[in-house]
C-alpha positions as CSV (number, residue, x, y, z in Angstrom):
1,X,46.8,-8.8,4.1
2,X,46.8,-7.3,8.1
3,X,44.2,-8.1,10.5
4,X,42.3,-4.8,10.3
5,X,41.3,-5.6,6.2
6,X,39.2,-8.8,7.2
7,X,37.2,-6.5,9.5
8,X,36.3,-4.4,6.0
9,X,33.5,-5.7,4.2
10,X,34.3,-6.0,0.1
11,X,31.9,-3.5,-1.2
12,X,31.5,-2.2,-4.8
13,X,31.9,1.6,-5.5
14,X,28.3,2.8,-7.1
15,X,28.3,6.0,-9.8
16,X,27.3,8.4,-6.8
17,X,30.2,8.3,-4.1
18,X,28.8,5.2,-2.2
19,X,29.4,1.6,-1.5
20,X,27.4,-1.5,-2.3
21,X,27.4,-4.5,-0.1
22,X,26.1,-8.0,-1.6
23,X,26.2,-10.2,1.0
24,X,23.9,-12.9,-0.8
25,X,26.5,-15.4,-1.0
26,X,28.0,-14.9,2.2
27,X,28.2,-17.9,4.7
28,X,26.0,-17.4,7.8
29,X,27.5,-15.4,10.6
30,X,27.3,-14.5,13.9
31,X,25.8,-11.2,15.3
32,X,29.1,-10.5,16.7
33,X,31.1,-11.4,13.6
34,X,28.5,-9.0,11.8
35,X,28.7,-5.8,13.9
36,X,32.6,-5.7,14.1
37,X,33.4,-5.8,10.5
38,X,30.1,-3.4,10.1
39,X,31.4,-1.2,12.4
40,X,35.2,-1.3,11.0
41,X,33.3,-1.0,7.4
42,X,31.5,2.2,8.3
43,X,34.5,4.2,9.8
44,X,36.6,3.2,6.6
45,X,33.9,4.3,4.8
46,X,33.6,7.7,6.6
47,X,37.2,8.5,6.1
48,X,37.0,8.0,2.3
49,X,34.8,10.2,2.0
50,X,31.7,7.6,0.7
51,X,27.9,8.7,0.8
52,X,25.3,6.2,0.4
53,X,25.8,3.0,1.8
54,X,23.9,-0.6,0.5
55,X,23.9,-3.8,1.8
56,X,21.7,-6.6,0.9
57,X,21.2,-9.6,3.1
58,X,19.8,-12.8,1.9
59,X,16.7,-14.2,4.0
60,X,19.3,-16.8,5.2
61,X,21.0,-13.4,7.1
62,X,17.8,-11.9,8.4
63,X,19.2,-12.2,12.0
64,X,21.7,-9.5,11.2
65,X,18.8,-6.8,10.3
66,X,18.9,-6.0,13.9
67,X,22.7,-5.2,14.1
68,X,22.3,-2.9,11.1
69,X,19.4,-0.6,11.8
70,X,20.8,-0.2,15.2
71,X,23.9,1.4,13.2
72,X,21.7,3.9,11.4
73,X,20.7,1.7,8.2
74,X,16.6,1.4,7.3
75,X,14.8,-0.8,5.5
76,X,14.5,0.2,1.4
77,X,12.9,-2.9,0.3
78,X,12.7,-6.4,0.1
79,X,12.0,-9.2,-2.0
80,X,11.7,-12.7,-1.5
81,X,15.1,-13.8,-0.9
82,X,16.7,-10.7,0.2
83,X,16.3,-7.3,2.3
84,X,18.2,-4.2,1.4
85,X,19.1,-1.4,3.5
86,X,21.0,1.8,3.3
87,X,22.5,4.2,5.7
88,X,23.7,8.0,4.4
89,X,27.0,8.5,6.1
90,X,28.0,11.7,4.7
91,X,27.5,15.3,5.8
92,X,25.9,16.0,2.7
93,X,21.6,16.0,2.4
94,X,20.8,12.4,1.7
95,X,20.2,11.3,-2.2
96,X,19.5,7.9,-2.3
97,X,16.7,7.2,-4.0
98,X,13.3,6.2,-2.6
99,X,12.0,3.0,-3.2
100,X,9.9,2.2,-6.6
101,X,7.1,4.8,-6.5
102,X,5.0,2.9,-8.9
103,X,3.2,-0.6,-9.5
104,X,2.5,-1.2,-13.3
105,X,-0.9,-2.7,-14.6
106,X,-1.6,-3.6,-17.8
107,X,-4.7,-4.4,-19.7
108,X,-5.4,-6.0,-23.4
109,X,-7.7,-5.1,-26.2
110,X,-8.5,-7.9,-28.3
111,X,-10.3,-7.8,-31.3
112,X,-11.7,-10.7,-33.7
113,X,-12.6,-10.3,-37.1
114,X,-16.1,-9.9,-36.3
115,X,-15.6,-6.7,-34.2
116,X,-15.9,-8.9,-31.1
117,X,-13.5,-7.9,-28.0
118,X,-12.3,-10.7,-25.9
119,X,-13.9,-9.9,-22.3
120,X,-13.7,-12.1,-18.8
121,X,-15.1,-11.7,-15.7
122,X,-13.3,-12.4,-12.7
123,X,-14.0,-15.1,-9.4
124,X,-12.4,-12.7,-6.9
125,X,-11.1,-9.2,-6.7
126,X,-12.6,-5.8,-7.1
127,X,-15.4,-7.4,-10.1
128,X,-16.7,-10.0,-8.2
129,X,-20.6,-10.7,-7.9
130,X,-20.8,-7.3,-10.2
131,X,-21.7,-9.0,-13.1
132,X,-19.3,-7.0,-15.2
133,X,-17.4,-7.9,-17.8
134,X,-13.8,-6.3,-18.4
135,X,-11.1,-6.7,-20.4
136,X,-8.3,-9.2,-19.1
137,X,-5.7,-7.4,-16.7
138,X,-2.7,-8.1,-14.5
139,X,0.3,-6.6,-12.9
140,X,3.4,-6.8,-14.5
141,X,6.0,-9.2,-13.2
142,X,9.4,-8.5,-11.8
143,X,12.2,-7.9,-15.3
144,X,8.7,-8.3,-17.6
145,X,8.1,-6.0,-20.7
146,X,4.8,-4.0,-21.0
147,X,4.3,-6.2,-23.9
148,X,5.1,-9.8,-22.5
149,X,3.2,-9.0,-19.1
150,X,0.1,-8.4,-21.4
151,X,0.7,-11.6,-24.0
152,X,1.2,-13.3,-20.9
153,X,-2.0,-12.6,-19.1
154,X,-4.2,-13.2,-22.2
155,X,-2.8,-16.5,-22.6
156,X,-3.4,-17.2,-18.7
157,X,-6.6,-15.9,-18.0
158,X,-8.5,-17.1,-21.5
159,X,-5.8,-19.6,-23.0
160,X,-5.4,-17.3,-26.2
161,X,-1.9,-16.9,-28.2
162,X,-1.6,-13.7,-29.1
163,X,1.2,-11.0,-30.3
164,X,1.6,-7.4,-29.5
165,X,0.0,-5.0,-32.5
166,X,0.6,-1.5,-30.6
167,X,0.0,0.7,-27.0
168,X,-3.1,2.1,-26.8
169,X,-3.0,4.2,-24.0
170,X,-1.1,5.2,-20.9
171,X,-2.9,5.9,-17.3
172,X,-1.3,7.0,-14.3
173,X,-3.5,6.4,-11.1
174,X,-2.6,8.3,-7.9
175,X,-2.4,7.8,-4.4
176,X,-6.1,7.6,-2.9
177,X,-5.9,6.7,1.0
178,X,-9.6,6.5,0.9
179,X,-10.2,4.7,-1.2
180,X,-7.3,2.0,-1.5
181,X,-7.4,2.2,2.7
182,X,-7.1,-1.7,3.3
183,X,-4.1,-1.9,0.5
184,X,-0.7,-3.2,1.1
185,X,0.2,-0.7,-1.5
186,X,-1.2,2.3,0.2
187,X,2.3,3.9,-0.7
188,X,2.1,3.7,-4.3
189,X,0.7,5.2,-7.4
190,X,0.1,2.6,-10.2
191,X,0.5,2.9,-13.9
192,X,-1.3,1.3,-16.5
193,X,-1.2,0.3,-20.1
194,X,-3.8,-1.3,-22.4
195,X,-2.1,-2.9,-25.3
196,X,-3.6,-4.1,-28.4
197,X,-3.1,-7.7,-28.6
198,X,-3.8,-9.9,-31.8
199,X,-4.7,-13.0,-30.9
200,X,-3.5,-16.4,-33.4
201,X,-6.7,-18.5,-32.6
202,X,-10.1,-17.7,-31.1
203,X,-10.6,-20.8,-29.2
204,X,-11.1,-19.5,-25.4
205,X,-9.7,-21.9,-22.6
206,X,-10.3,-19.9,-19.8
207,X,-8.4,-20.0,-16.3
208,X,-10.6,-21.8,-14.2
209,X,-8.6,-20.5,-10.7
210,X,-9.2,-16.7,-11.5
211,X,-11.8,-16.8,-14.4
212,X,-15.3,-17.3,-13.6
213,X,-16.1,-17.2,-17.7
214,X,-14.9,-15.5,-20.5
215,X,-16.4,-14.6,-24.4
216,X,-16.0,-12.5,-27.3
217,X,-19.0,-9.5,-26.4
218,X,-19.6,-7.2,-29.6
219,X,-17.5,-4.1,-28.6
220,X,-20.5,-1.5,-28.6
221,X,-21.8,-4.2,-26.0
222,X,-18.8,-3.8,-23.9
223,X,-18.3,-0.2,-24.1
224,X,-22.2,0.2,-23.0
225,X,-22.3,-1.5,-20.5
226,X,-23.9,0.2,-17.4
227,X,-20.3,0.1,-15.1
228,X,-18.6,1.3,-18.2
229,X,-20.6,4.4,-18.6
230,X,-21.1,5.5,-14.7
231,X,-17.2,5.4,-13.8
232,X,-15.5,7.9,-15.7
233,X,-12.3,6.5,-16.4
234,X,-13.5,3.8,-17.5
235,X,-16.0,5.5,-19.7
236,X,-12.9,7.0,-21.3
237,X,-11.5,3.4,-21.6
238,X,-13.9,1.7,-23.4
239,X,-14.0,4.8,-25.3
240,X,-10.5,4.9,-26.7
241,X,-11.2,1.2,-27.7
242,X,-14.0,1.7,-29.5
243,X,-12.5,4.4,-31.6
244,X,-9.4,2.5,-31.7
245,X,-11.8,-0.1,-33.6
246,X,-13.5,2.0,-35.9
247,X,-10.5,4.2,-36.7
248,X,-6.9,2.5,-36.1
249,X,-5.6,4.8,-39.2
250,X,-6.8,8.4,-37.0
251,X,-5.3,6.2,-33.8
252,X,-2.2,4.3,-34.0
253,X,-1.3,4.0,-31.0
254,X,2.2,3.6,-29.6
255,X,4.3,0.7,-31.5
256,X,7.2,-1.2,-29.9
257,X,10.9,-0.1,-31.4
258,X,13.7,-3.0,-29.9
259,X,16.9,-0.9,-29.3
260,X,19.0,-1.7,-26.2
261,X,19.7,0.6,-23.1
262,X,23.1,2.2,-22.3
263,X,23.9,-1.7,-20.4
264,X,23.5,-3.1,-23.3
265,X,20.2,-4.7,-22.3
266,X,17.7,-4.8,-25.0
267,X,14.8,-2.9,-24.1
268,X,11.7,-1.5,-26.4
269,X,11.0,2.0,-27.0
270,X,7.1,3.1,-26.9
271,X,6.1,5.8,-29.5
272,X,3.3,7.2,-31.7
273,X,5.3,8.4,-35.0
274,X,6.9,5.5,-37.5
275,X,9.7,3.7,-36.6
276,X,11.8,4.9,-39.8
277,X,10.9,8.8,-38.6
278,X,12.1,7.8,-35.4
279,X,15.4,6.1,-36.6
280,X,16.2,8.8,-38.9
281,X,15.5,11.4,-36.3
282,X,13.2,13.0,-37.8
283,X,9.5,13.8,-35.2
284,X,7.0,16.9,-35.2
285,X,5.2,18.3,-32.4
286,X,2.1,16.5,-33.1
287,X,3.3,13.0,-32.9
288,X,4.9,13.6,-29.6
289,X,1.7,15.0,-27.6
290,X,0.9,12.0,-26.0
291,X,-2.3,13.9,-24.3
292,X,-3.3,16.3,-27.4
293,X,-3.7,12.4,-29.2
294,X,-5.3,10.9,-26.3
295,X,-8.1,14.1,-25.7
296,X,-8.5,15.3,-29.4
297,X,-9.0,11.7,-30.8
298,X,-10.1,9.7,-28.1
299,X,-12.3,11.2,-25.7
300,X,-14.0,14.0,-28.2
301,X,-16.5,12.8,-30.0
302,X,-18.8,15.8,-30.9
């Protein structure tokens, strides 16, 4: 190998004309070192024709951010042990994708055979010193399933084993600078899901860092309560639950189908018609109106 191919950094090709640099594994370097074999990288780069460039430093590499955005590269995110960046070298207008858009929230409805819904209230956050009690919520973590981020936070917050029984509901929350002014995540829109969870014991152990107290509350309790019926949305909410309760046959929900994605990574499939119709290919227009379900069944009640 000649001279000039050490000064090339050994990039994989990505499905859109670019290159993708992983340096995470890469022994520290010097500034210099860095900003020569960049700069060979980028005019190899430009001559073969390649669009969108990626390069991800680990936090051990931070030093070299500098050299980079001084080259043309910006910030796309960053995680705990690494930073990417990208740079758009071609001629063409720029297609690399924007950073996630969305953070996902999900909720759990929890039911006991006495029509009782598992509720907590909360030491810290937006619920604090309100006196209201709300159903137990997180944010899902990073390469979590809808599903497990919502078994998960049941068992944390009140100590409860429990297993997925369908998807309620699906909410997508926009942008509000007003109101979200002081959040990190000013940038982002948020989507939440309230699964129905069925939980394997009723013994409550709650989380004594995040939980102030936690209870079963009859569910016509918790869906009067006076929050509950001033804020819209959450009117709505407690709504769905409540019919959910009284009518799971008229509202199923969205069940869980384990197939895998075109990787090969298994991944589940959310939907409101039976898993055979869906196998077998079969679906009508009904089952597929995720909002004709939501307003015909849930929120009309006249």
């Amino acid at each position: 190998m000649d001279s000039g191919a050490h000064q090339i950094f050994n990039g994989k090709e990505d499905n859109y004309g670019g290159v993708v640099v992983n340096l995470m594994e890469m022994e520290p370097m010097t500034a210099q070192d860095f900003e020569a074999k960049l700069d060979g990288s980028l005019k190899a780069w430009k001559v073969q024709g390649k669009k969108g460039i990626w390069i991800k430093l680990s936090s051990q590499l931070s030093s070299l951010v500098d050299s980079a955005i001084k080259r043309g590269f910006t910030y796309h995110h960053a995680e705990n042990e690494y930073v990417v960046l990208t740079s758009w070298i071609s001629e063409s207008p720029s297609t690399i994708p924007a950073n996630a858009s969305h953070r996902i929230g999900i909720g759990a409805f929890v039911l006991n055979k006495s029509r009782e819904v598992l509720v907590v209230q909360e030491i810290g956050g937006t619920f604090k010193g309100t006196g209201v009690w709300k159903l137990p919520t997180g944010v899902i973590q990073e390469g979590e399933d809808i599903w497990t981020g919502a078994v998960r936070e049941v068992e944390e917050e009140t100590g409860l084993p429990a297993s997925m029984t369908c998807l309620i509901f699906i909410i997508l929350l926009l942008v509000s600078r007003r109101e979200r002014h002081q959040s990190f995540f000013e940038r982002k829109s948020s989507i939440f899901f309230l699964c129905e969870l069925e939980a394997s014991n009723f013994e409550i152990k709650k989380q004594d860092s995040e939980i102030l107290d936690a209870k079963w509350m009859p569910i016509e309790e918790y869906v009067h309560q006076p929050f509950n019926q001033k804020k819209e949305m959450f009117r709505f909410m407690a709504n769905i639950c409540l019919k959910r309760s009284q009518e799971k046959d008229n509202y199923a929900g969205f069940s869980t189908v384990l197939t895998k994605n075109s990787a090969g990574k298994e991944s589940y499939l959310y939907c409101s018609i039976d898993h055979a119709d869906l196998l077998n290919g079969k679906c009508d227009q009904a089952s597929t109106s995720l909002f004709a379900t939501l307003f015909h069944k849930c929120f009309c009640f006249t």
